[in-house]
Structures are given as structure tokens and as C-alpha cells.
C-alpha positions as CSV (number, residue, x, y, z in Angstrom):
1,X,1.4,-79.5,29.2
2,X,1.9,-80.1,33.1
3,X,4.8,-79.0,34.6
4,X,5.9,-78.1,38.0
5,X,8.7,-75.5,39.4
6,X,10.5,-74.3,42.9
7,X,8.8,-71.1,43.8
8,X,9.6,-67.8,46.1
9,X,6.3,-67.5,47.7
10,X,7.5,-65.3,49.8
11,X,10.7,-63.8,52.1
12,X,12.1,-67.4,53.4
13,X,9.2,-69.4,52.0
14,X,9.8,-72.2,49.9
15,X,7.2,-73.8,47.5
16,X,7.1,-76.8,45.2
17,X,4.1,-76.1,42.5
18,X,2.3,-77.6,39.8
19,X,2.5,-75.5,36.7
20,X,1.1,-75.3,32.8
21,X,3.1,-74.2,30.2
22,X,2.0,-74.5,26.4
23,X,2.9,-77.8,24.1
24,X,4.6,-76.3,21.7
25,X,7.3,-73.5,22.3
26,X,6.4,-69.7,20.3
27,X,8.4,-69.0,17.2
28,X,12.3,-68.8,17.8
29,X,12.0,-71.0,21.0
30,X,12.6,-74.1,21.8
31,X,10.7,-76.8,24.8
32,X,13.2,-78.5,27.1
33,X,12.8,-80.6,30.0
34,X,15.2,-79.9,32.9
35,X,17.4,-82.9,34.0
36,X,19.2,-80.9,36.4
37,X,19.4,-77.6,37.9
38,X,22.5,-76.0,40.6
39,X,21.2,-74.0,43.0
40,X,23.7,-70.6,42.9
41,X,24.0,-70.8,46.9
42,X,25.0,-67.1,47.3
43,X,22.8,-65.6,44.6
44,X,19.4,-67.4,45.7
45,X,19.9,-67.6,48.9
46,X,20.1,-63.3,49.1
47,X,17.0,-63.3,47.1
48,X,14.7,-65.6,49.3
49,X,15.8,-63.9,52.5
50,X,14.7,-60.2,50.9
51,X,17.1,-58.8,52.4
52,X,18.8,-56.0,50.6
53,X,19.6,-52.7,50.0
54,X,17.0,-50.6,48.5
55,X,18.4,-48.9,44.9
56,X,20.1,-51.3,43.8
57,X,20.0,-54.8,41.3
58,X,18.6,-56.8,44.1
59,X,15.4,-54.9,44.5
60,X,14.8,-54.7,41.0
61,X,15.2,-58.3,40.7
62,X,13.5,-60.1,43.6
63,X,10.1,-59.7,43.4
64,X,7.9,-62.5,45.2
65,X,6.7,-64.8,43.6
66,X,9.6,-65.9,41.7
67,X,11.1,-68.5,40.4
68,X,14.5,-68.9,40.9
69,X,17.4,-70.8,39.7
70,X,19.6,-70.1,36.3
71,X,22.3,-72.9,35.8
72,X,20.0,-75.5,34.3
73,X,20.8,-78.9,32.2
74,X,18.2,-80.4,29.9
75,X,17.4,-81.8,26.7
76,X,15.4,-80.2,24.1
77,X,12.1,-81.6,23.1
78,X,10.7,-79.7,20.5
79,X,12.0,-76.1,18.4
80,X,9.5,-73.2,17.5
81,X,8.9,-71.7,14.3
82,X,12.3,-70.2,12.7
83,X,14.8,-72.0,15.4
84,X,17.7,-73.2,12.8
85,X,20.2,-73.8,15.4
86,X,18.7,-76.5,17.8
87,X,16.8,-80.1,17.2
88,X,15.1,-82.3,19.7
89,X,17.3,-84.2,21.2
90,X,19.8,-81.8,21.7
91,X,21.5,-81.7,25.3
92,X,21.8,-78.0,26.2
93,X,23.0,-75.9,28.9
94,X,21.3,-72.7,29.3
95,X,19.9,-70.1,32.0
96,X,16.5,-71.7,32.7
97,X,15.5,-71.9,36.5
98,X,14.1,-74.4,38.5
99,X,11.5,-76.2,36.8
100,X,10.4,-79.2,35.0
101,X,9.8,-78.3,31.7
102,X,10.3,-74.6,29.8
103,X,10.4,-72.7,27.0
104,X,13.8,-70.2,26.2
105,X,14.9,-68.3,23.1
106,X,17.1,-70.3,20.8
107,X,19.2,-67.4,20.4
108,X,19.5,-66.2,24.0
109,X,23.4,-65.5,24.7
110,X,23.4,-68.2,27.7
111,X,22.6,-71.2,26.0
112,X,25.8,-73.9,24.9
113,X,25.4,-77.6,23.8
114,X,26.4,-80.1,26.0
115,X,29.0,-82.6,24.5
116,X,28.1,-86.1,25.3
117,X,31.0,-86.9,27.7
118,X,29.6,-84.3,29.5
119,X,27.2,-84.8,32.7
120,X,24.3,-83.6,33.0
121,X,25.3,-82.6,36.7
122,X,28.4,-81.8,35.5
123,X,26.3,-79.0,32.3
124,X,24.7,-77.3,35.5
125,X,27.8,-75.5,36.3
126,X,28.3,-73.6,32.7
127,X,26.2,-70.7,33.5
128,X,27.8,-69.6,36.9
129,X,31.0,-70.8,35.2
130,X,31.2,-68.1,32.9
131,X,30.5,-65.3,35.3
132,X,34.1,-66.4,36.9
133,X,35.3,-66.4,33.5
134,X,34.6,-63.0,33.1
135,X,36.0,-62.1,36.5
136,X,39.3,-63.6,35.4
137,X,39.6,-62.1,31.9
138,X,39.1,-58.6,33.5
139,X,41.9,-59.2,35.7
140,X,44.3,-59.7,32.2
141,X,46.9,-62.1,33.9
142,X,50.4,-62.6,32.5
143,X,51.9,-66.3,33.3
144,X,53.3,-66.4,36.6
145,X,51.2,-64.4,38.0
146,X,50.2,-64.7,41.9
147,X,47.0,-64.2,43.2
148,X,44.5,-64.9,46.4
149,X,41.2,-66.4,46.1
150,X,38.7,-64.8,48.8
151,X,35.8,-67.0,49.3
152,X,35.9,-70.5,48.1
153,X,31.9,-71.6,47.7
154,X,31.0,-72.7,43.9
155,X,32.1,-69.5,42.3
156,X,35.5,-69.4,44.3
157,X,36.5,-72.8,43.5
158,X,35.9,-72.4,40.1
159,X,38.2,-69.2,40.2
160,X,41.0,-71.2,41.7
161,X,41.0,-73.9,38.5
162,X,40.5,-71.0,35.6
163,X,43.7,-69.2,37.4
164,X,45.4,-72.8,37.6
165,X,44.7,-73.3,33.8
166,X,46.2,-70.0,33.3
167,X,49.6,-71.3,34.8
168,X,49.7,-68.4,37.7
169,X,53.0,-69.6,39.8
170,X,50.1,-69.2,43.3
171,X,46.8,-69.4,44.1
172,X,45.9,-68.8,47.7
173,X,43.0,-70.0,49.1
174,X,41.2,-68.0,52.0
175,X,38.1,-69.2,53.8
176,X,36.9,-69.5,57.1
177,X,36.0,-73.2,56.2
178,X,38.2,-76.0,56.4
179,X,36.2,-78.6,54.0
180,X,36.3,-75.8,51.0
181,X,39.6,-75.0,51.5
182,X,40.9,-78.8,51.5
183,X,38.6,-78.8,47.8
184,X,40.8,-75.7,46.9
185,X,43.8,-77.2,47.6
186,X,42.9,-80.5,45.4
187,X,42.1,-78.7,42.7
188,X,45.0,-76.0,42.1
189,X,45.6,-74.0,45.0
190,X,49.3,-73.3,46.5
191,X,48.8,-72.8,50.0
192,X,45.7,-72.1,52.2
193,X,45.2,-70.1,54.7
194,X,41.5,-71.6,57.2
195,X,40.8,-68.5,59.0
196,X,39.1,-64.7,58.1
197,X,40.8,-62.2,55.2
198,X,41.0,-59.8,58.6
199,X,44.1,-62.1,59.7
200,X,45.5,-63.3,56.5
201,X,48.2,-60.9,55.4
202,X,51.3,-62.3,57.0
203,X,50.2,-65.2,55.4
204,X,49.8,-63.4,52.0
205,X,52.9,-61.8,52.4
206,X,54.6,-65.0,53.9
207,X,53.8,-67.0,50.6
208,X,55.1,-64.1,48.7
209,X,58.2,-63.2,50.1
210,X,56.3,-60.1,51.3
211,X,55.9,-58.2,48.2
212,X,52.1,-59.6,48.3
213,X,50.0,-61.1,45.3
214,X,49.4,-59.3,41.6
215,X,45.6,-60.1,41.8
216,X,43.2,-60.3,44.6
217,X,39.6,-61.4,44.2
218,X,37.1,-61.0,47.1
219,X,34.3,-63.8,45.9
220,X,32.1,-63.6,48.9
221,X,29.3,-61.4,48.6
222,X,30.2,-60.1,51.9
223,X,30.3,-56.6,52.1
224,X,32.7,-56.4,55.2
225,X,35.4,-57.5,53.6
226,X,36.8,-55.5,50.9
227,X,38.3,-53.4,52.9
228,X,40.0,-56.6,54.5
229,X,40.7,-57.8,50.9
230,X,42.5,-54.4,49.9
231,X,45.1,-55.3,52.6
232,X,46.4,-58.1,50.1
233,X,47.5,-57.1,46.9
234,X,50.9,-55.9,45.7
235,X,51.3,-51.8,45.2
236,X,50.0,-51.0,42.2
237,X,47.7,-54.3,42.0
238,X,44.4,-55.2,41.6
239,X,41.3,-56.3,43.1
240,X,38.5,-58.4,41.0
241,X,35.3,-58.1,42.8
242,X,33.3,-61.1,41.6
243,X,29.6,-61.4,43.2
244,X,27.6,-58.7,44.0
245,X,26.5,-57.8,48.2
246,X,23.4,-57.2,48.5
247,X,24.5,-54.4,50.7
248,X,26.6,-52.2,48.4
249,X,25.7,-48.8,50.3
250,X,27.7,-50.8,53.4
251,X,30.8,-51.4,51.4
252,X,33.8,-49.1,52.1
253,X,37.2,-48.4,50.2
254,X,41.0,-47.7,52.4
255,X,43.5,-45.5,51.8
256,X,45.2,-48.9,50.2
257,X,43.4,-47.5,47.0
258,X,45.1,-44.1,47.0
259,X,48.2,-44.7,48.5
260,X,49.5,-48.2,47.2
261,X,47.9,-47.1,44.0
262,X,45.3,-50.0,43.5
263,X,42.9,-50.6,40.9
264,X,39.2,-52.5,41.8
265,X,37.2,-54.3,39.0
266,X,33.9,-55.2,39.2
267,X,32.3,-57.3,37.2
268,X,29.0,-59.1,37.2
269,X,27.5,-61.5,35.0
270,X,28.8,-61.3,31.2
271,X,29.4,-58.0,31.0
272,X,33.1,-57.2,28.9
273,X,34.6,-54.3,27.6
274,X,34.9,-54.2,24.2
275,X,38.1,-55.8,23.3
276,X,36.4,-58.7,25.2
277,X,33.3,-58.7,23.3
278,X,34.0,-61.8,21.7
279,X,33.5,-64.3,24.6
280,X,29.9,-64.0,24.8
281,X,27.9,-66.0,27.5
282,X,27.8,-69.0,25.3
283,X,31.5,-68.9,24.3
284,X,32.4,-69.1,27.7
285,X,30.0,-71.7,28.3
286,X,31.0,-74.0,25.6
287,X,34.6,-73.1,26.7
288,X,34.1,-74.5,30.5
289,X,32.5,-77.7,28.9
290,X,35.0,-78.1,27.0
291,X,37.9,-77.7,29.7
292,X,36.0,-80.6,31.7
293,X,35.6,-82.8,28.2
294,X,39.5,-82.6,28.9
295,X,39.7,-82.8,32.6
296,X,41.1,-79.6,32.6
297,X,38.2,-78.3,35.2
298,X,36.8,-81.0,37.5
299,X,33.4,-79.8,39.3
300,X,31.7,-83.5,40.1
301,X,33.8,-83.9,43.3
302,X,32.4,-80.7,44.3
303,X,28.9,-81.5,44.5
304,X,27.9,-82.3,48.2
305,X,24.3,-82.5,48.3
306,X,21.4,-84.0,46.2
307,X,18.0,-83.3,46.6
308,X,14.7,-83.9,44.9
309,X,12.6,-80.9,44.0
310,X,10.2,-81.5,46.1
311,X,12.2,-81.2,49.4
312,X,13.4,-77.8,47.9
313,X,12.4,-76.4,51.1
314,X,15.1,-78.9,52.9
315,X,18.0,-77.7,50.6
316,X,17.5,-74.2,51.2
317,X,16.9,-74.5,55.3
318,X,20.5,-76.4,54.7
319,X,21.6,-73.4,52.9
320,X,21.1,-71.2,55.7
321,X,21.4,-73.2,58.3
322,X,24.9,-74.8,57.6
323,X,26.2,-73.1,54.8
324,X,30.1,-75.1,56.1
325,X,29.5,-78.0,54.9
326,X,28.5,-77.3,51.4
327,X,29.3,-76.6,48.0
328,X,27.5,-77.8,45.3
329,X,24.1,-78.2,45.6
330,X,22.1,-80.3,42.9
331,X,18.4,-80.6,42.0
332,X,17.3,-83.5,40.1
333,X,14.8,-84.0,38.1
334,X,15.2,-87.0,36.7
């Protein structure tokens, strides 16, 4: 059948192509057709400008051609041989990229149904959603709990409403950006501080009566700033280092680590200790659609731009261009 998809032709080329993929899916897959996809701005973005540290999970990854895209919202429209566990019909959440119409296993771990007072727009999110969530189990919080939110694109305001739902006594919101920290603010934050994590201490230590916050977590990819970051938490706290740089080798620890006693966690993806196993990909999936069935999470007022997928060219050039004034970014494919 015809089908079309948003390709990486090459570094910071952009391409909209016509595609075949078979009618039916292969035994223990199933067919869907993409309703929506979210582009993960930091993620993709690193990938089509090929710029990256050799040695590392980047290089690995990116190789051009490619399609990008994982945070996709469809409907299912037909099951392979052996696939118990999905029908046509079904609205599902899974890990697909960019395209129009695809084949995934039934029993891959990022796949959740989406309930029906659930947008599709709204289903897109689920996939980056639990890579937060996995961020913020690591860090174990106790109720009352302060912590600082580095970096408030997608994946930082979706930190700011799982640590809300948590009932931490403060959440505060760091980013150069103004609009993203007013959207941090509406949806759970404390107190916000518009400025770089360089100058944000006495403000840190303001809100806290200077003992500083229990929990940072440096969400921006960037790799000059942990070492800003591990100016923020409390002796004896921790850092949650969410997203990965694609410049690792350029990253650098203080003496905060040593001397204050700090601990850093990393985390990436789904990956959980042990005594976390249970909250698979899917879990957490179905868990984030079920905090917005409840209005516990809220993403739709954090979508700011639309595009079709044929002007994926236009969304990315916005991407890099004027990364300010956005947050998320929606394909449709409707």
C-alpha cells in the first residue's frame, strides 16, 4: 500500500517521500495509520544537524537516511498472524515515527491504548512522557520534597506536573525563556526564575531559605550546564540528568560532588533498576494517559505549532531557527 514519511536525507536536510509498505502487517504485528505524530524538539533536532560526539549513542543511532520521529498516535487497521492483544479499530499510542501508515510489533514495550477521552494530539505525548517518568521515579521523592526544574521545553514541563502530582512543597522553574517559564508556572511550578542556571542560586537558595532544593534535574541536553546545575542542590542531594548531550566527552563534574556529597542519576529512556522493573514503557504510558483522562496532567495548552507533513521542512527550520517560542510541536496527518 502507498504510504509516505518525513525523511533525514541528509545533515540539515529535510524530505517529504512517498513510500510502500506491505497490506497486511507480518505475524505478531499489527498496520496502523498515524493520526498524529510530536516532533521530540531536542532529540531530532541533535540528529538532523549530525552533530555529535563520536563513541557514543548518537553515532550509533543517526545514520542518514532516517526516519525520524517516536511519539506517534494512530489507529490500528489490521493485526498479523498471532496478535491477541490488539483489533482494528483500536486507538494506540506507540513509538512509530513519522509516517503515514506502519507496521510495529504488538508486543513491543512502547505501545499503550488510548482511552477515548483522550486526544489524539493529546496520545502523542505518552512516549516522551514516560522517559520523564523514569527520570522522576529514580529520583525516589518523599512528599514535601523541593526541587528545581532545569530546562522547561516538552520534557521539562512534563517534569514540573509529575513532581506537582507527587505533592513536592516547590518546583522551581529555570529557563532562559520567558513564554516556557510562564507555561511552568501554570501548570505547577512555585516560583521561576527567566534567566541562565549560571545566575540562579541566590534564587535557589532564596526560595529555600538557603538550605537549597532536595532534587535538581538538568533537562537540557546542554552539556555546559551540569556543572551550573551542581551549584543547586542541598548537601547530600541529588541531581537527575534527564536527556542525553550529544556532547558527553564535553561534560564536566565540580568539587560539589565530592565535597557536598552529591549523588548524579542518569537516566535515559525506560531503563529502571530492578525494584522498578514493573513500570515498563507501556505502564507508564497508560499511566500518563490516564493522569490526563483525569486532568491531572494537561499537555494541549502546550502545543504551539501545527504543521502538515509536507512542510516538515518549515517545522524543523522553526526548530532551529527560533527554538523561544516553542514547545510542542504537532504533525498532522489527518
Amino acid at each position: 500500500m502507498k504510504s509516505n514519511r518525513i525523511v533525514f536525507s541528509e545533515p540539515g536536510k529535510v524530505a517529504f517521500i512517498d513510500d510502500e509498505i506491505p497490506d497486511d502487517p507480518p505475524p505478531g504485528e499489527i498496520l496502523v495509520a498515524t493520526e498524529a505524530t510530536l516532533i521530540s524538539t531536542g532529540t531530532e533536532t541533535t540528529c538532523l544537524r549530525g552533530d555529535f560526539d563520536e563513541d557514543t549513542s548518537w553515532a550509533a543511532w543517526t545514520k542518514f537516511p532516517m526516519t525520524p520521529g517516536y511519539s506517534n498516535a494512530g489507529r490500528v487497521l489490521k493485526v498479523g498472524e498471532g496478535v491477541t492483544g490488539s483489533s482494528p479499530g483500536d486507538r494506540v499510542a506507540t513509538a512509530g515515527g513519522h509516517q503515514r501508515f506502519f507496521t510495529f510489533p504488538a508486543d513491543d514495550p512502547a505501545i499503550a491504548r488510548i482511552p477515548d477521552s483522550v486526544s489524539d494530539e493529546d496520545a502523542t505525548w505518552a512516549v516522551i512522557a514516560f522517559v520523564v517518568q523514569t527520570g522522576v521515579r529514580r529520583a525516589e521523592h518523599a512528599m514535601g520534597d523541593t526541587a528545581a526544574v532545569i530546562g522547561l521545553g516538552p520534557l521539562g514541563q512534563l517534569a514540573v506536573q509529575y513532581l506537582r502530582t507527587l505533592g513536592l512543597s516547590q518546583i522551581l522553574a529555570i529557563d532562559p525563556f520567558q513564554m516556557r517559564l510562564d507555561q511552568a508556572l501554570a501548570h505547577g511550578a512555585t516560583a521561576g526564575f527567566c534567566g541562565s542556571a549560571a545566575d540562579a542560586h541566590d534564587f535557589v537558595a532564596d526560595q529555600t531559605g538557603g538550605r537549597l532544593v532536595d532534587v535538581v534535574y538538568d533537562i537540557t541536553g546542554n552539556c555546559e550546564v551540569l556543572p551550573l546545575a551542581l551549584k543547586l542542590p542541598r548537601n547530600f542531594g541529588k541531581l537527575i540528568l534527564i536527556g542525553d548531550t550529544a556532547h558527553p566527552y564535553r561534560q564536566r563534574i565540580t568539587q560539589d560532588v565530592l565535597i557536598r556529597g552529591l549523588t548524579i542519576i542518569g537516566t535515559h529512556n525506560a531503563k529502571l533498576p530492578p525494584e522498578h522493573a514493573f513500570w515498563t514503557h507501556g505502564r507508564q504510558m497508560s499511566l500518563f494517559l490516564e493522569y490526563v483522562c483525569r486532568g491531572s496532567i494537561r499537555v494541549s495548552d502546550l502545543v504551539t505549532h501545527r504543521f502538515s507533513p509536507e512542510d516538515a521542512q518549515k517545522a524543523y527550520t522553526l526548530l532551529e531557527e527560533d527554538r523561544a517560542s516553542t514547545l510542542g510541536v504537532i504533525f498532522d496527518w489527518r
